[in-house]
N, C-alpha and C positions, 0 to 999 in steps of 0.2 A: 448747541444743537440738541443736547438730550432732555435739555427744557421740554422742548417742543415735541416729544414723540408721542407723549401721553393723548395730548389733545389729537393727534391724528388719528390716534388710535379710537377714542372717542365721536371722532368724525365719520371713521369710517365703519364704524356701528350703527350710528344714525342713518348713514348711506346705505348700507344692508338691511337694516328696520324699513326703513322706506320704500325700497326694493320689492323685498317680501313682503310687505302691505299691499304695495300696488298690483303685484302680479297677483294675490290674493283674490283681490277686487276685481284685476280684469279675469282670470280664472273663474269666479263665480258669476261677473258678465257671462262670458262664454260660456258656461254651463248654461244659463238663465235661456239665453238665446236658444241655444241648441234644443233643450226641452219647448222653448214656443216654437220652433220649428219644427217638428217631430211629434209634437204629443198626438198630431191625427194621425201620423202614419202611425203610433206606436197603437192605435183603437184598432189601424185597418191589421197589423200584425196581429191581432187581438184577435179578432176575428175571423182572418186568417186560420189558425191555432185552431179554432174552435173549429171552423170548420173541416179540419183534417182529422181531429179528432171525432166528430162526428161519423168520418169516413171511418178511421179505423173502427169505435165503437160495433158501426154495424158489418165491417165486415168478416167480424168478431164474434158476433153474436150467434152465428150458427155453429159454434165450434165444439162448446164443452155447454151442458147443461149448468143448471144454477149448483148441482150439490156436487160438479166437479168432473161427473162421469161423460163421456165421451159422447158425442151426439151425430151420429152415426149417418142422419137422415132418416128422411120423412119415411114411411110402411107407403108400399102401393095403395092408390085412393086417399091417402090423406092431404088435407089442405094445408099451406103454409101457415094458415091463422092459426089453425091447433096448434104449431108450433111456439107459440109466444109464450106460454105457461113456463117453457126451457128457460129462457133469458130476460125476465123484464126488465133487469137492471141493465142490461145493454141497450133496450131499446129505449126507456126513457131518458138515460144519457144523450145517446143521438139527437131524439126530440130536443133534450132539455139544451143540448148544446148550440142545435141551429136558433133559438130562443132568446139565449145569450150572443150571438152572431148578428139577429135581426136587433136588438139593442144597441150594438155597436155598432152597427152600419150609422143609424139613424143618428149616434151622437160624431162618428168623427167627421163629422162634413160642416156641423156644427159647430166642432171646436175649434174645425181647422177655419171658416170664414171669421170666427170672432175672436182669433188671436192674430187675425191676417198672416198665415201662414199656409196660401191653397199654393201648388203647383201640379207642375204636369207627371211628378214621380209621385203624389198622393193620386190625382185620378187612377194612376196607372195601377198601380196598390192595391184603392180602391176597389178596382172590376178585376182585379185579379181574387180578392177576397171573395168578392161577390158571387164570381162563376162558380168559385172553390165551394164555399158553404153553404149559399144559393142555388146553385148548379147540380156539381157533382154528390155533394153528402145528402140534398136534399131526393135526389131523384134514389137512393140507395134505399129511403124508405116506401119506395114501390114495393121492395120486394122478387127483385125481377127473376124468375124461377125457369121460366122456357123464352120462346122464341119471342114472340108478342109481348111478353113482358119485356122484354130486352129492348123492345123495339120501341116500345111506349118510355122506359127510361132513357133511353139515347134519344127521343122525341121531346123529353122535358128537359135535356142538358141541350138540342141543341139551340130552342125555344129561350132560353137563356139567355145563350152566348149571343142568338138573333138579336134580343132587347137590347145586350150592353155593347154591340157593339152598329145595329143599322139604325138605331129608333131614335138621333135625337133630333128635338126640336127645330132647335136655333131660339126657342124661345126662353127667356130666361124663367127658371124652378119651372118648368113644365117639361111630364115624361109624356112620350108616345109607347103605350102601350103600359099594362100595368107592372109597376115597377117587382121585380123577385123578390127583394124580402118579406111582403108581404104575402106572397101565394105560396113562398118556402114555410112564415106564421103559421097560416092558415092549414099547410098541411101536417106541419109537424102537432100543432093545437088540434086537431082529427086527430090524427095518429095515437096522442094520448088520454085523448078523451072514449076512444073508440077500443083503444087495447090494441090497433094495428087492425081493426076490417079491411082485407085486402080491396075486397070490393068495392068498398067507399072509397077508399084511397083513392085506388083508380079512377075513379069515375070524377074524385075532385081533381085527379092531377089534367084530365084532359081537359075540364073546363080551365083550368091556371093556364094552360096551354093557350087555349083557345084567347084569354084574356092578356096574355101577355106578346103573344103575335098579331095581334087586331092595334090598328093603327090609331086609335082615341088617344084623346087627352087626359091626363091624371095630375094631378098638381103636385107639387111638390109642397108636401104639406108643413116644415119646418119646424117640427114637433120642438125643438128648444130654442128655438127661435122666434115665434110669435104669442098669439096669446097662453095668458097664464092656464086655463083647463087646460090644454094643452102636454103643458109640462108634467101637470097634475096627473094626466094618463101615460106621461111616458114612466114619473117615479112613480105610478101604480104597477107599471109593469116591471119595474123593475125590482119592488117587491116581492111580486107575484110570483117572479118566475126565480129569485136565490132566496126567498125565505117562506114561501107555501106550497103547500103539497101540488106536485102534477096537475090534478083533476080542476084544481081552482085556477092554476097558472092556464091551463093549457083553454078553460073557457074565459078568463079574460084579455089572452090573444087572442081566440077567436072572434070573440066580438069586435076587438080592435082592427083584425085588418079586416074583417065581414065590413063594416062600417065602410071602412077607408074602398071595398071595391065594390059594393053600389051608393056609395052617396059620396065618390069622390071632392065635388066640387061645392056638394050642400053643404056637407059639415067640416072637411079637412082643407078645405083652398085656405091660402097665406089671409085673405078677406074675411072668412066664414066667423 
């Protein structure tokens, strides 16, 4: 019998080699899986992220001037816009972060139909990002200083919340009313093109307003999903906005979503 012990012993190395291979394999399955199921929700986390940071950013930005010293508040008669010379690295963060937020909305919806990985805890994700960095961090670049301002930012959050949650279709890639990350682009691309004009703002946040509680049609333009110019402007913007200065990022979103909110159906429809 002590012939034989050798070779079991031999077997049952084989037995444990083969073991630890498989589990190996199915382990790196199961990773494999997990990241195609996940990797859209990990854009809308993404996104998410940015958009809280955006929040903190600016509600940060009135605190300590840029060379550290204390910032007290505005002199009677002075305008909030004189204030910007304090902070610009706070405010172009904000800008640059909902930027980065409007990138990522546009790709995980994308990634998520073309690795067939959609459900109802990524929509959910989704319009939770949306409101967040969309919403709330977006409307913080009003600036809201008294009553009416306040009244105008709680007017664009809740204009928002309207779109993602009363406005849909039934019809498939098609929004009712203009969809936020676009009018969130368009305001934060003002914002840094402008240096923060209070007054511009405002007067662009009420037309967003306006265009995003109005009951039309916008298409669902499927920037990585159809044709190839397409693409071409989404990796321009993504460019644009982690490897060039502000002033060129922030006008080649605006012409991006200018584009996308009057000539929705000419040049962005899934056909165009």
């Amino acid at each position: 019998s002590a012939l034989h012990r050798p070779p079991r012993r031999v077997a049952g190395i084989f037995q444990s080699t083969k073991k630890l291979f498989l589990s190996e394999r199915t382990g790196r399955g199961q990773t494999l899986e997990f990241i195609r199921k996940n990797a859209a929700n990990g854009l809308s986390v993404a996104n998410l992220v940015a958009g809280l940071s955006s929040v903190l950013c600016s509600l940060n930005r009135w605190g300590k001037r840029e060379n550290g010293v204390k910032w007290k508040g505005l002199e009677k008669g002075d305008h909030p816009v004189f204030a910007l010379s304090a902070l610009p690295r706070q405010y172009h963060h904000s800008c640059w972060l909902l930027l980065v937020g409007f990138l990522l909305d546009l790709a995980d919806g994308a990634v998520a139909r073309q690795l067939n990985a959609c459900s109802a805890l990524g929509a959910k994700l989704d319009d939770f990002a949306d409101f967040t960095t969309f919403g709330l961090a977006t409307a913080l670049l009003l600036q809201p200083q008294g009553v009416l301002d306040g009244l105008l930012a709680i007017a664009y959050v809740m204009a928002v919340f309207t779109r993602l949650c009363f406005f849909s279709t039934g019809i498939p890639f098609t929004y009712r009313g203009l969809p936020c990350p676009y009018a969130s682009s368009l305001l934060a691309g003002t914002f840094l093109l402008t240096e923060g004009h209070v007054t511009l703002l405002r007067v662009t946040a009420v037309v967003m307003i306006l265009f995003m509680v109005d009951r039309g049609f916008y298409p669902h333009d499927k920037v990585l999903e159809s044709q190839f110019w397409k693409k071409v402007v989404y990796a321009g913007g993504v460019v644009a906005v982690l490897f060039l200065p502000p002033a060129v990022a922030s006008v080649y979103c605006l012409t991006w979503s200018t584009s996308y909110i009057i000539f929705p159906f000419a040049i962005w429809s899934c056909e165009a």
